[in-house]
C-alpha positions as CSV (number, residue, x, y, z in Angstrom):
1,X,21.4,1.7,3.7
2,X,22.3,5.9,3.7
3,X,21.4,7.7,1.0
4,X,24.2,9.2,-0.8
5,X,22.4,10.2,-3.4
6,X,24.3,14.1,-4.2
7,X,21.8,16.9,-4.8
8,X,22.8,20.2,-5.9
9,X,21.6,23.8,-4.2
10,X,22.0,27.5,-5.3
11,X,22.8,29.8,-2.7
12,X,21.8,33.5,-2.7
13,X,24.2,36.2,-1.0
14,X,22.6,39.4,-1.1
15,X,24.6,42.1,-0.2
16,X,23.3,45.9,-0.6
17,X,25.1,48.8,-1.2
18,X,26.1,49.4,2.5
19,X,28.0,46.5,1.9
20,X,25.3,44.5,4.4
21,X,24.6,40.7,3.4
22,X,20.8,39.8,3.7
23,X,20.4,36.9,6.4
24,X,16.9,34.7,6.5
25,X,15.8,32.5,9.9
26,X,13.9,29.7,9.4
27,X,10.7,29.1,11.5
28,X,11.8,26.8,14.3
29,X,15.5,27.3,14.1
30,X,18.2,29.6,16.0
31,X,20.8,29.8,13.1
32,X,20.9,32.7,10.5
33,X,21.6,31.2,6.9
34,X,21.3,32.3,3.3
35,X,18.5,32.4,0.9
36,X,19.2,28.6,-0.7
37,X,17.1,26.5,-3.2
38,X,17.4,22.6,-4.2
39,X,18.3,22.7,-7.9
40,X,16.5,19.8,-9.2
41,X,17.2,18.2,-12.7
42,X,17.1,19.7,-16.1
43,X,16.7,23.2,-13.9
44,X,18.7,26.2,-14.7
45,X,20.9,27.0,-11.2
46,X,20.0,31.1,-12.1
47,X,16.8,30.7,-12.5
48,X,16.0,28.5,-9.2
49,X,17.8,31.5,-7.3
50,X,15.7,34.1,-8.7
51,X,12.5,32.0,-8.0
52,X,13.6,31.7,-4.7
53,X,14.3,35.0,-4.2
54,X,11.0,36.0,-5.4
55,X,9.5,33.4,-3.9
56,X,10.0,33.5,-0.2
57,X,11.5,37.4,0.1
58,X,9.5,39.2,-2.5
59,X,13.0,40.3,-4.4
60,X,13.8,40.6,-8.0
61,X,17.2,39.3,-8.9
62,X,18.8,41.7,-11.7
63,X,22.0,39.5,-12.0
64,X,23.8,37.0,-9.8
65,X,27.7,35.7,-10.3
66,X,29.4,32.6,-9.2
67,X,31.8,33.3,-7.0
68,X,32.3,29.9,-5.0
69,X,31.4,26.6,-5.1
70,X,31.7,23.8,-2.6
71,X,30.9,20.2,-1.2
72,X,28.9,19.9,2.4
73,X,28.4,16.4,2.7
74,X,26.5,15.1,-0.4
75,X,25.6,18.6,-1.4
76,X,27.3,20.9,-3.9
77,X,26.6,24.4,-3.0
78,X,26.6,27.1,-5.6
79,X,27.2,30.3,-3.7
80,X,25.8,33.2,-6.1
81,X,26.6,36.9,-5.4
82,X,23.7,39.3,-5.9
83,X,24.3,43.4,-5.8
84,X,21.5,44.0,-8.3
85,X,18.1,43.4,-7.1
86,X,15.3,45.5,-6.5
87,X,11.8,45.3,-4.3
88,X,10.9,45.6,-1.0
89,X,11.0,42.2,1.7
90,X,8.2,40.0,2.2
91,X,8.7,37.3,3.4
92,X,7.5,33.8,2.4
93,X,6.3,30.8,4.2
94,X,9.5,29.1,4.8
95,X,11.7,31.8,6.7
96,X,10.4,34.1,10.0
97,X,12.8,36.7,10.2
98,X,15.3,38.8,7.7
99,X,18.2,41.0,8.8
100,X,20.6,43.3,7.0
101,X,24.3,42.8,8.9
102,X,27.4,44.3,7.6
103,X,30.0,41.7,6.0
104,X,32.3,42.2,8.6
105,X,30.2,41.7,11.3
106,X,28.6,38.2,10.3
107,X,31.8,36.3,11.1
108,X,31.4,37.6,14.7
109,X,28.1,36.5,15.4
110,X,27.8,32.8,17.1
111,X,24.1,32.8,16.0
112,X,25.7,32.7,11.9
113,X,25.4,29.7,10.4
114,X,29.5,28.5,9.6
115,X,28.7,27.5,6.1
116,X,27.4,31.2,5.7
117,X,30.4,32.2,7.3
118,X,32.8,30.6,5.1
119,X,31.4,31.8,2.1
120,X,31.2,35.7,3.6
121,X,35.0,35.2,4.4
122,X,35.4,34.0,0.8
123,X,33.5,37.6,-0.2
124,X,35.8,39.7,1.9
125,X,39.0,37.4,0.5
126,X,37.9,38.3,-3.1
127,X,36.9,41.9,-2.2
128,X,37.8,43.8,-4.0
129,X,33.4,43.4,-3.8
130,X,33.8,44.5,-6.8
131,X,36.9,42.3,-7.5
132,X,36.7,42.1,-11.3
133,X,35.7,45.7,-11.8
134,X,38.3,47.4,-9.1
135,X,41.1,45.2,-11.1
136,X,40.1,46.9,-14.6
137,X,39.9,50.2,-13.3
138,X,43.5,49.9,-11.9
139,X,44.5,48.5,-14.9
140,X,42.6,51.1,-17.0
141,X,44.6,54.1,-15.0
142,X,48.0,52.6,-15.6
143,X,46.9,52.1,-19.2
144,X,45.8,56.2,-19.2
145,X,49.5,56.6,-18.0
146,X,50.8,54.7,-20.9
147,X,49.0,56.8,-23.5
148,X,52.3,58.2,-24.8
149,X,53.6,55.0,-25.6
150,X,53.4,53.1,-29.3
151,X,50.4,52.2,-30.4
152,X,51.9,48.4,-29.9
153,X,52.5,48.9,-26.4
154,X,49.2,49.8,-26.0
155,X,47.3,46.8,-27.4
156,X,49.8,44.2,-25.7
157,X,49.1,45.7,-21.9
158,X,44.9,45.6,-23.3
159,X,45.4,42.3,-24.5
160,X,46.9,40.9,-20.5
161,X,46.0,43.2,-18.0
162,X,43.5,40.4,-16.9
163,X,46.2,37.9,-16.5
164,X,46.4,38.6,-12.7
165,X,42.6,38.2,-12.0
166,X,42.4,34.9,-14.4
167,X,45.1,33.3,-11.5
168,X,42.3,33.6,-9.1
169,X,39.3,32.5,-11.4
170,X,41.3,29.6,-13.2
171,X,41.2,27.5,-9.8
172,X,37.6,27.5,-9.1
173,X,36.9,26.7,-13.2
174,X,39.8,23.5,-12.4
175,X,37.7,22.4,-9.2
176,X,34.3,22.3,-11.0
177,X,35.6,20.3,-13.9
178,X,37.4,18.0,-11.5
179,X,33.7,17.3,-9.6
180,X,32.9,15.6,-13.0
181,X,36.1,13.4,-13.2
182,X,35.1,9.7,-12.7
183,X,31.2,9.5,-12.7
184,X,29.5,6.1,-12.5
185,X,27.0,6.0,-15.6
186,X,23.8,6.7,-13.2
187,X,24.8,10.1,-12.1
188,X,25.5,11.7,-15.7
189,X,22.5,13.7,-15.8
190,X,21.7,13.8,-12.1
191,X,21.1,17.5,-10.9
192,X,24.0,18.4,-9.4
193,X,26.2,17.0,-12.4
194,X,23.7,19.7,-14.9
195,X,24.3,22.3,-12.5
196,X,28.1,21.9,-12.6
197,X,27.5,21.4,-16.7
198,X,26.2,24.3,-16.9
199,X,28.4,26.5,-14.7
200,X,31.4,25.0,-16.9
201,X,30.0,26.3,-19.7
202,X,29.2,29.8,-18.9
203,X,33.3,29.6,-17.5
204,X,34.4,28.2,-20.5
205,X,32.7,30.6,-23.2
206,X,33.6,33.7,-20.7
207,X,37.2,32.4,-20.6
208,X,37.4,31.9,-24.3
209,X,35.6,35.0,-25.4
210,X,38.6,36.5,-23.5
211,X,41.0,35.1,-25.1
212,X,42.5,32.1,-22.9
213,X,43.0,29.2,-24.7
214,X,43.4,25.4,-22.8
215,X,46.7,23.5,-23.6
216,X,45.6,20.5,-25.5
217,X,47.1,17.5,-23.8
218,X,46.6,13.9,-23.7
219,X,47.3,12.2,-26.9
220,X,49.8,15.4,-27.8
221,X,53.2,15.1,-28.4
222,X,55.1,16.7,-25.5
223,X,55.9,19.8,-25.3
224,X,58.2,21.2,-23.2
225,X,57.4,25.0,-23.8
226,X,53.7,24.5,-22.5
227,X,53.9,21.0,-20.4
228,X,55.4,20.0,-17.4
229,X,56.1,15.9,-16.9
230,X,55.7,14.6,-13.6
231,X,56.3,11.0,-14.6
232,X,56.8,8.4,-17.1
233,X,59.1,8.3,-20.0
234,X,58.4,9.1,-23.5
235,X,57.4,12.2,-25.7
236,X,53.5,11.2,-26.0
237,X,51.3,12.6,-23.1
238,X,49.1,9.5,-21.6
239,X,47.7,11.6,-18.7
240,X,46.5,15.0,-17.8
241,X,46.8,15.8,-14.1
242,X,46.4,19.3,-14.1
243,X,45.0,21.7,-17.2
244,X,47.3,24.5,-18.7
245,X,46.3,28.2,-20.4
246,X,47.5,30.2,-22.4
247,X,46.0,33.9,-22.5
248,X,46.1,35.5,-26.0
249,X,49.0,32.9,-27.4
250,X,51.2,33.6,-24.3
251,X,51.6,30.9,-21.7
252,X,50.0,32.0,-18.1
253,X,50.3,28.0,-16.6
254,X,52.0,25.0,-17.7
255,X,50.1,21.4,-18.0
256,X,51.0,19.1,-15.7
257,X,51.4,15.6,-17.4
258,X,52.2,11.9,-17.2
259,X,53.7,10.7,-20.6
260,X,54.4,7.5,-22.0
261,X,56.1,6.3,-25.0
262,X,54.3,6.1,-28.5
């Protein structure tokens, strides 16, 4: 019988300040891929990618962000950027060859894994490289141009000038949690079910410390100022189909519902 047995792997895109993404060749193989590691059980995703990293190329990962996650047959990938690393390339036993190549250029090369391609398009999509720290500064001139208004005006554009940039992160937070919906008992503390766990987490408490609260739902009474019914009939919410937020007390996306009657 196959084994579907799902495993989970962190995937390191290194990209230097050129704006060129570091691509490793495996010994026997024609296809450029990223630096990847299997994430095995109880083991920190992070910390396996900085392992690797020193590992087989000799490189010390500063920091590394989630920017992407996705499923390749029975595989979750989590694709980590890294901009902050220092040391000089040596490689390990598993790859042959490294090469520098500019973002723009892998997704011309036929020799590119596609998998590596599809996550540098994802780069360039969100990029804005800097995506979260071009959107502040844009919002931190327009709030230099505001200085002359009230003090009240001031601390409501602080308190939602991320509202834009939480539209592009609150997708990839939904598709994470919905990789956990409907687990049979043996997989809850497989490895790629921790490695989600954990990413959830760090998304969660980075959400929160930002203020963006989740609509509570199912067992609620309906509400028709933060939910949106699909189906049923009723004012009790019986199903959650997709989650709501709020950022700072104001609604930024209704829940979608099914409700029922009490």
């Amino acid at each position: 019988m196959e084994d579907k047995t799902i495993i989970a792997a962190a995937n390191g895109y290194i990209v230097n300040d050129q704006e060129e993404i570091l691509l490793v060749r495996e010994k026997n193989s024609d296809l450029w891929l990223a630096l990847a590691g299997i994430i095995k059980s109880g083991h920190n995703p992070k910390e396996v990618l900085e392992n690797k990293a020193k590992k087989e190329l000799n490189l010390k990962v500063e920091s590394a962000h989630l920017f992407d996650s996705d499923f390749i047959d029975n595989i979750l990938m989590l694709r980590f950027l890294v901009t902050n690393f220092s040391g000089e390339i040596k490689l390990g036993d598993k790859y042959e060859e490294f090469s520098w190549v500019k973002l723009s250029e892998v997704i011309k090369q036929e020799d590119v894994c596609p998998y590596v391609k599809k996550a540098v398009l994802k780069i360039l999509e969100v990029k804005e490289l800097d995506s979260f720290e071009n959107k502040y500064k844009l919002a931190l001139a327009d709030y230099q141009n505001l200085l002359k208004k009230t003090a009240s005006d001031k601390t409501e554009f602080a308190k939602y000038a991320i509202s834009d940039l939480l539209e592009d992160i609150i997708p990839v937070y939904d598709h994470l949690k919905m990789s956990l919906g409907g687990l049979p008992a043996e997989e809850e503390n497989s490895a790629w079910v921790v490695g989600v766990k954990y990413v959830l987490k760090q998304f969660s408490d980075s959400l929160s410390a930002r203020g963006v609260e989740e609509i509570k739902t199912v067992g609620e009474k309906f509400d028709h100022n933060t939910m949106e019914a699909l189906e049923g009939e009723g004012d009790i919410v019986s199903k959650e189909i997709m989650s709501g937020y709020k950022l700072n007390g104001r609604l930024i996306r209704a829940a979608k519902v099914i409700v029922a009657s009490n």
